[in-house]
C-alpha positions in Angstrom: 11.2 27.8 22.1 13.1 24.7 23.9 16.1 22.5 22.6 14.0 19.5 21.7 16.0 16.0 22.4 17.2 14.2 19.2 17.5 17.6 17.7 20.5 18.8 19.4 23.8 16.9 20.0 23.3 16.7 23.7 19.8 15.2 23.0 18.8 11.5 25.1 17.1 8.6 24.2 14.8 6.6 26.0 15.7 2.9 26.0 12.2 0.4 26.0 13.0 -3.2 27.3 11.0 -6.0 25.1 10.8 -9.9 24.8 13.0 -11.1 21.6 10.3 -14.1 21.6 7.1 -13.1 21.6 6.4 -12.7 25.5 7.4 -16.4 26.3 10.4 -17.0 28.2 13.2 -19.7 27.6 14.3 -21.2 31.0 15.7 -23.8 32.3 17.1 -24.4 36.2 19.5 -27.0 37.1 20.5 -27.1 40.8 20.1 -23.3 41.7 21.2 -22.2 38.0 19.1 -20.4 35.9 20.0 -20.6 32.5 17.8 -18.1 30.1 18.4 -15.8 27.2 19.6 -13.5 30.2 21.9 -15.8 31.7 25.3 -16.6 31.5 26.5 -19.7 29.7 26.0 -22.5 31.5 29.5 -24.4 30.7 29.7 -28.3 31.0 32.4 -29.9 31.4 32.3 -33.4 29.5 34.7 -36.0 31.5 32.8 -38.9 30.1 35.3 -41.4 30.7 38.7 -39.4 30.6 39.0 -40.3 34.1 40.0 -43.9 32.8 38.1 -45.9 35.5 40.4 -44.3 38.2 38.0 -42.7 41.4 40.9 -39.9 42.1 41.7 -39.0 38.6 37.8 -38.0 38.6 38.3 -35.8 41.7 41.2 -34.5 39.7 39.1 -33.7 36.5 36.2 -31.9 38.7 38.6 -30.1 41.0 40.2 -28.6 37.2 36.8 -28.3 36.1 35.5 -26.0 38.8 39.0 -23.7 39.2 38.6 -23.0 35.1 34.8 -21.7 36.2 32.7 -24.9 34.6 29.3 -24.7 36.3 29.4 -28.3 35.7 31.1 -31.7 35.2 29.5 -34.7 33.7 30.5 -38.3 33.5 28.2 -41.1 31.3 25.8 -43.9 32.7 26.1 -47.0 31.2 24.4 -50.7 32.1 27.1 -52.4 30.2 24.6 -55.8 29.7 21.8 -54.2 29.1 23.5 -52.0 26.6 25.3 -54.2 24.5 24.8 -57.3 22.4 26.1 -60.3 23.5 28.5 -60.2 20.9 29.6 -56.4 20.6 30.5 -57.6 24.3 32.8 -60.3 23.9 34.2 -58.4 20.6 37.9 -58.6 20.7 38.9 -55.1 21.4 43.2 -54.0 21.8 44.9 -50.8 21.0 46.2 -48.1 22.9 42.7 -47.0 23.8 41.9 -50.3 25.1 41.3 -50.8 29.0 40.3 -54.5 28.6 41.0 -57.3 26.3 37.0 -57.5 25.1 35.0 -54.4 24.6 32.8 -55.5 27.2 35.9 -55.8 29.6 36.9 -52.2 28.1 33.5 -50.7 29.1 33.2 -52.2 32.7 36.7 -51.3 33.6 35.7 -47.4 32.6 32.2 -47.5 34.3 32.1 -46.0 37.9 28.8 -47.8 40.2 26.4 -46.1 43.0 29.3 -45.7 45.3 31.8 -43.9 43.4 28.8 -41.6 42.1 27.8 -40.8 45.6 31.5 -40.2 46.7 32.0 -37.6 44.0 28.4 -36.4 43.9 29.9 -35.2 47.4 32.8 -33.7 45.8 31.2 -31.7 43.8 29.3 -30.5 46.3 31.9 -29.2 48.4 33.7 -27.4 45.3 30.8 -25.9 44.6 30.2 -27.1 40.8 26.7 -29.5 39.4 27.5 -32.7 39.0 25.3 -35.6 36.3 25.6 -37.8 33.9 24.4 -39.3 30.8 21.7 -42.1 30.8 22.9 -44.7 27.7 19.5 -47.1 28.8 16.9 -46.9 31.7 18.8 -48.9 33.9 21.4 -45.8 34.1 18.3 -43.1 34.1 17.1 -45.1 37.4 20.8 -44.8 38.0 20.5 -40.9 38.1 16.9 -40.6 39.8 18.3 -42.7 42.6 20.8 -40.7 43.4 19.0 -37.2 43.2 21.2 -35.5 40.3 20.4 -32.5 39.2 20.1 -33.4 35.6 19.6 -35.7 33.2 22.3 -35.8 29.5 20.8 -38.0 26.9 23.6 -37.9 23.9 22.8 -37.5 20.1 22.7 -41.3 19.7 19.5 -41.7 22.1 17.6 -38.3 20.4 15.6 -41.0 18.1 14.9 -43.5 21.0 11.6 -41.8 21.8 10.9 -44.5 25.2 14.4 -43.4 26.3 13.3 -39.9 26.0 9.6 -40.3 27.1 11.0 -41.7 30.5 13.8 -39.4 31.0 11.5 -36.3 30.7 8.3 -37.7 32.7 11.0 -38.1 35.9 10.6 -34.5 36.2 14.6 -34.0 36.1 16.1 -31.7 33.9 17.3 -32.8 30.3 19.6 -31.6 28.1 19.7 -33.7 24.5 22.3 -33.6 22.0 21.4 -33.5 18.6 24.4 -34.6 16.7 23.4 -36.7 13.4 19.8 -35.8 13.5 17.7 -34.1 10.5 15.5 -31.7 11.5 12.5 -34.1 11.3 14.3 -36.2 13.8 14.6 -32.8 16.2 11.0 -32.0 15.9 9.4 -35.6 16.8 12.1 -35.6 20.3 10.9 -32.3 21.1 7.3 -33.2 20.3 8.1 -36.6 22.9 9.6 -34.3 25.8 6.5 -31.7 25.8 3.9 -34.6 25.6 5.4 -35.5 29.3 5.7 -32.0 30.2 9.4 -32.3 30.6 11.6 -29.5 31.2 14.4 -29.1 28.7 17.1 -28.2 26.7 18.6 -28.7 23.0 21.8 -28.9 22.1 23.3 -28.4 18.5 25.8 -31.1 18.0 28.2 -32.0 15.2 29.2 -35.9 15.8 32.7 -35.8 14.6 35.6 -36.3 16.6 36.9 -33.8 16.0 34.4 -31.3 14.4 35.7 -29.1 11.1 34.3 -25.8 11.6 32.6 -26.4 8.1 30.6 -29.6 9.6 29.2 -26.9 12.9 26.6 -25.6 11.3 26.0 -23.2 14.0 23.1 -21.1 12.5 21.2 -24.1 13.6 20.9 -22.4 17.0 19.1 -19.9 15.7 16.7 -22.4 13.7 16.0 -24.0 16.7 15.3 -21.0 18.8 13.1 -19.6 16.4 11.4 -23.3 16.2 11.2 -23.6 20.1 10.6 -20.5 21.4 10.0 -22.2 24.9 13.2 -24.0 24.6 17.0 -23.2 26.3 19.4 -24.0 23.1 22.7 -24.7 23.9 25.8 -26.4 21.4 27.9 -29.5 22.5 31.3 -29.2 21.0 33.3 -31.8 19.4 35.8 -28.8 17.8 39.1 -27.9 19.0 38.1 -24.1 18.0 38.5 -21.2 20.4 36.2 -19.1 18.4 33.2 -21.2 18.0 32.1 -21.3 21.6 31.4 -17.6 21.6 29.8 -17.2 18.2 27.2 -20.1 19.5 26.8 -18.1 22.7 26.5 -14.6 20.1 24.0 -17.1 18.2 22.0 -17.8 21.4 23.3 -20.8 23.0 23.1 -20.5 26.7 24.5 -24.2 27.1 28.0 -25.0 26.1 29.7 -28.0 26.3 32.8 -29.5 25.7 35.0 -32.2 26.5 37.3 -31.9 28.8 41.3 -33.7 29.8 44.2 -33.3 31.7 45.9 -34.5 29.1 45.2 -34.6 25.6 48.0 -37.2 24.6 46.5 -39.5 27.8 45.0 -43.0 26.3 41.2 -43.0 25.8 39.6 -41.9 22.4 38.2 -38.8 23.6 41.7 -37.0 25.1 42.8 -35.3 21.8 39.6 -33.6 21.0 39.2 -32.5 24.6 39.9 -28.9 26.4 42.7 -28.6 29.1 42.0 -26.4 32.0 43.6 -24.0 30.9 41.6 -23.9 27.4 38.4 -24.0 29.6 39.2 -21.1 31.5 40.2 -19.4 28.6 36.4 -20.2 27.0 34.7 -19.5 29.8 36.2 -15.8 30.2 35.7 -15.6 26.5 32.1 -16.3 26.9 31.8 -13.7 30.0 33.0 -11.2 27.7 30.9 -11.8 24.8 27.7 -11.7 27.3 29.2 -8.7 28.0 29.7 -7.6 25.0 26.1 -8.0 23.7 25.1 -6.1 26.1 21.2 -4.5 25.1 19.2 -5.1 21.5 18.2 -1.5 22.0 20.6 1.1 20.2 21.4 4.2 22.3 24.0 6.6 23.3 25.6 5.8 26.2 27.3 8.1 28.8 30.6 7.0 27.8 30.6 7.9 24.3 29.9 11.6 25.1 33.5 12.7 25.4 34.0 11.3 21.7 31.0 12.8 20.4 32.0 15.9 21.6 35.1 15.8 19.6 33.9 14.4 16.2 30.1 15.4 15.8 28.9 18.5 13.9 26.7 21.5 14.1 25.1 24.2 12.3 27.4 27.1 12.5 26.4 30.8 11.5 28.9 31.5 8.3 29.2 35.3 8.6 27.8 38.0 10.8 24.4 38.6 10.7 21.1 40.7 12.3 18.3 39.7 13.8 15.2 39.1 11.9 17.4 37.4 8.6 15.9 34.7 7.2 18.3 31.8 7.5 19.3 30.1 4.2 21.4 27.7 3.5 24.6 29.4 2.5 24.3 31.0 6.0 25.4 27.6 7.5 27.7 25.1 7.9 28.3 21.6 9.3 31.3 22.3 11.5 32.8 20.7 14.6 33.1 23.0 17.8 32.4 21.0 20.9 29.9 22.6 21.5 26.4 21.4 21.7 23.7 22.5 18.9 21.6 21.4 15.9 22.6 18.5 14.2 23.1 18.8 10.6 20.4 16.5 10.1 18.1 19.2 11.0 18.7 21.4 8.2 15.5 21.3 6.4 13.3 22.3 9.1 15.9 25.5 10.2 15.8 26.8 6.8 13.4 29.1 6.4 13.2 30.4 10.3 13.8 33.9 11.2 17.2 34.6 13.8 16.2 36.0 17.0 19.1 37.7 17.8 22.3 39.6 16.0 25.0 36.6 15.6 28.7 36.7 15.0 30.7 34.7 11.9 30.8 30.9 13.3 28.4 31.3 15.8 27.2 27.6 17.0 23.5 27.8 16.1 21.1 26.7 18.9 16.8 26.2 18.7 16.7 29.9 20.8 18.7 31.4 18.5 15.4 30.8 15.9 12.3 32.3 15.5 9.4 30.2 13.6 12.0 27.0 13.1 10.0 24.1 12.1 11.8 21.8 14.6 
C-alpha cells in the first residue's frame, strides 16, 4: 500500500494554468510594451500642461517621470482655433492659473508645436520612457500620426464624439480612452465605434473630478468592463490623491494607470494640486510591482515555502495507546496531534476507521498508510 498525495501531510498538488477569459487574450502593445492581464502596469505619467508652456521644464517633468519608473509621459494636443469658439477664445480669462489675459491667449501660451514635440519625442527616447499625447480635434490626431507616436490618448470629453474616435482608431495607432462622465450606454457605443475600424485599444475608468473622493471611483467598474470586453486592456485614469487606490484598480484588473503628475503641487496651473510628485510616483509604481507580485497565481497550492510552517502547526493521526497487529482501528485509538512528522491528515479519518494495523505500534505512534491493512484510502 503507498502514501497517496493529498492524504498525507507531505502530499503535492499539481497546479493547471487556464485562461480567466474564456481563451481570448487582452493585449495591447505600445512601443515595445506589452501590456496584458500578465503584464505589469503600464504607468502614465499625465504632464498635460504642468510644464506651463516652458520647453525645459518639460524635459524636467519626463526626466522625473522616468527616474520614478513611469513607462510613460504624456502631454495634450490641442488646435486652439479649431477647438474653441470664437468667443470661448476671446473670453476674458485672469487668476493665478491664468498664462494669458484671454483664454485663447491662455491656451496658446501652454501649447507646445511640431518642433518642441520632436525635440522631446527625442528626449524621451534617450531616457528610455514612451512618449504621446492627447488628440482634443483631428487637427492634433494628424498632429500625432505625423510625428510617429506611439499612441494615441483621447480624454473622457471626446468618448461621445464617435468621428473623433472613428479616425483615431482607423490610423492603426494605439488608443487608450478615458471614460470619465460616461454611462455605460455611452461606453458600449465607443467601444462598438473603435472595433467597427478594427482599432486596437484600451479603456480606462475615469472619475472627472478634480480631485476624485474615493466614494465618486467607482472602481468595481474595471471589473464590469473586463467582463464586458473580454478583448479589451482596462486600465483607470486617476484624478484622486489616494495611495491606495492605484493598487486596488491594478488588484481589480487594471493594467493601465494613470495619473497626473507635478514638480510641484503648489506651482500655478489648475491641475498641480491633484497631481503626484516624483516621489509619490515612485512610491505607486513599487506599490504596484508588489501587488503584481502579490497576486501571484489564481490556482491555490502549497508552496515550498510554507513547509517549514506546516511542519510545525499541522496534525496527524497518532496511535493513543499500545497496540498489536491485526486490531481493528477505531476511533478512540486515535488522535489529531502535532508531531512534525509526516502522516494522515485528520481529514482522513473515515476511510482509516475500520482498517486492520499491520504491525505491533507503541502509545503515540504517528500513523502512516503502511502501517494499515484494508484502509479505504
Amino acid at each position: 500500500m503507498s502514501d497517496e498525495p493529498g492524504i498525507e501531510s507531505a502530499g503535492r498538488s499539481t497546479e493547471t494554468h487556464s485562461s480567466t477569459n474564456g481563451g481570448k487574450v487582452r493585449e495591447l502593445t505600445i512601443g515595445s510594451t506589452e501590456i496584458s492581464d500578465r503584464s505589469a502596469a503600464y504607468v502614465i505619467a499625465e504632464i498635460g500642461h504642468n510644464h506651463g508652456g516652458d520647453l525645459e521644464a518639460a524635459k524636467k517633468l519626463f526626466t522625473a517621470a522616468a527616474e520614478a519608473g513611469a513607462s510613460a509621459v504624456k502631454l495634450q494636443k490641442r488646435d486652439n482655433r479649431q477647438l474653441f469658439t470664437k468667443e470661448m477664445l476671446e473670453k476674458p480669462y485672469s487668476g493665478r492659473n491664468s498664462y494669458g489675459a484671454t483664454y485663447g491667449e491662455h491656451r496658446e501660451a501652454l501649447e507646445f508645436g511640431e518642433s518642441e514635440y520632436r525635440e522631446l519625442a527625442a528626449f524621451a527616447a534617450d531616457l528610455d520612457i514612451d512618449f504621446f499625447t492627447t488628440a482634443f480635434d483631428n487637427p492634433s490626431l494628424d498632429f500625432i500620426v505625423r510625428l510617429g507616436l506611439p499612441a494615441i490618448k483621447i480624454a473622457s470629453g471626446d468618448l461621445t464624439n464617435s468621428p473623433l474616435l472613428e479616425a483615431a482608431g482607423r490610423t492603426g495607432i494605439p488608443v487608450i480612452v478615458s471614460s470619465g462622465g460616461a454611462n455605460l450606454s455611452d461606453v458600449v457605443t465607443a467601444v462598438g465605434v473603435l472595433d467597427g475600424v478594427g482599432a486596437r485599444f484600451a479603456l480606462l475608468q475615469c472619475t472627472a473630478t478634480y480631485p476624485a473622493q474615493a466614494e465618486q471611483l467607482n472602481l468595481q467598474v474595471i471589473d464590469t468592463y473586463r467582463r464586458l470586453f473580454p478583448d479589451t486592456v482596462i486600465g483607470y485614469s486617476g484624478h484622486d490623491v489616494l495611495a491606495t487606490v492605484p493598487v486596488a484598480a491594478y488588484a481589480l484588473g487594471a493594467r493601465i494607470v494613470e495619473r497626473h503628475f507635478t514638480l510641484d503641487k503648489g506651482a500655478p496651473g489648475s491641475d498641480h494640486h491633484f497631481s503626484q510628485t516624483p516621489a509619490e510616483m515612485a512610491a505607486m509604481v513599487e506599490d504596484l510591482a508588489t501587488a503584481r507580485a502579490a497576486l501571484g497565481s489564481p490556482v491555490k497550492r502549497q508552496i515550498p515555502e510554507e513547509a517549514p510552517a506546516l511542519a510545525k502547526m499541522s496534525k496527524t493521526l497518532v496511535i493513543q495507546g499500545s497496540h498489536t497487529a491485526g486490531t481493528i482501528v477505531e476511533h478512540d485509538m486515535l488522535a489529531a496531534k502535532t508531531s512534525g512528522r509526516p502522516g494522515i491528515r485528520p481529514a482522513a479519518l473515515d476511510e482509516v476507521l475500520g482498517a486492520r494495523l499491520a504491525r505491533n505500534v507503541d502509545d503515540e505512534h504517528v500513523l502512516r498508510l503502511s502501517d494499515l491493512v484494508d484502509a479505504s484510502l
